[in-house]
C-alpha positions as CSV (number, residue, x, y, z in Angstrom):
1,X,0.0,0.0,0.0
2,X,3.4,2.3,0.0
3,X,2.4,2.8,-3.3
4,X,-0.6,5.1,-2.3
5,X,-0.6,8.3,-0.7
6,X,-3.1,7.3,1.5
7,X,-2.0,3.9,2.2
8,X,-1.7,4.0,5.5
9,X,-4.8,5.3,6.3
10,X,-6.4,1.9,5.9
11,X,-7.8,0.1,8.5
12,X,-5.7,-2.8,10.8
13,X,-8.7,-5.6,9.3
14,X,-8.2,-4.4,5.7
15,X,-5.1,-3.4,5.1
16,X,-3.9,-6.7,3.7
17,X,-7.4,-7.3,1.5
18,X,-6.5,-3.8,-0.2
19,X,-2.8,-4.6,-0.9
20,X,-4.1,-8.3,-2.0
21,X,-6.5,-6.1,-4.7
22,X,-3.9,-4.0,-5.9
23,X,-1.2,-6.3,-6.3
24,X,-3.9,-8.1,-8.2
25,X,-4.4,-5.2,-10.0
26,X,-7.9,-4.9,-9.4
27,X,-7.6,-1.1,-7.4
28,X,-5.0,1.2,-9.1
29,X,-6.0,4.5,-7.2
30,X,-6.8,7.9,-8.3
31,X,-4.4,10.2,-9.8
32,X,-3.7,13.2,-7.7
33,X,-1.2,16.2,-8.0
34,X,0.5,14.3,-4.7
35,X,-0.2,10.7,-6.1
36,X,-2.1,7.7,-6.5
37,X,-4.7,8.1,-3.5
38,X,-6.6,4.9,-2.8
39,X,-8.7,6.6,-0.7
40,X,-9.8,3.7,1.8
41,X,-12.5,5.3,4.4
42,X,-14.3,6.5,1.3
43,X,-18.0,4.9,0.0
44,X,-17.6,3.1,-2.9
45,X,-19.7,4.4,-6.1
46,X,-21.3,1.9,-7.9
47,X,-19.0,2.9,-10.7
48,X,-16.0,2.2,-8.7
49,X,-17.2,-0.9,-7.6
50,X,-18.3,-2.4,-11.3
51,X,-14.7,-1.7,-12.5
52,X,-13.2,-3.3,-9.5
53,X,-15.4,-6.3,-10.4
54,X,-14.9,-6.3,-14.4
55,X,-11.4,-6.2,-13.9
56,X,-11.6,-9.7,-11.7
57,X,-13.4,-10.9,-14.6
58,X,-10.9,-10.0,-17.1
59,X,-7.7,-10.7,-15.0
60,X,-9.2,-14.1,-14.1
61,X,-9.8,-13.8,-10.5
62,X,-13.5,-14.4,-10.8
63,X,-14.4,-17.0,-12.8
């Protein structure tokens, strides 16, 4: 998650579930001025949340 600006602001439980999903490459982060921000206390948009899940799709994590 070093790889966010905002890394570290994610929680002790999920933490490790966010770095499995972008070493997956299923989150990449939002471009910022400062950075990719992951933004992990955010809601998710339905948006956000259908792109996390067609990636799976197409990098073969769901099946």
């Amino acid at each position: 998650l070093s790889a966010f600006v905002d890394g570290a602001d994610a929680s002790e439980w999920s933490a490790p579930y966010l770095k499995w999903a972008a070493d997956k490459g299923l989150v990449e982060g939002y471009d910022e001025p400062a950075g990719k921000r992951l933004a992990p206390g955010e809601n998710a948009s339905r948006e956000r949340a259908a792109t996390v899940l067609m990636r799976a799709f197409y990098l073969g994590v769901l099946k």
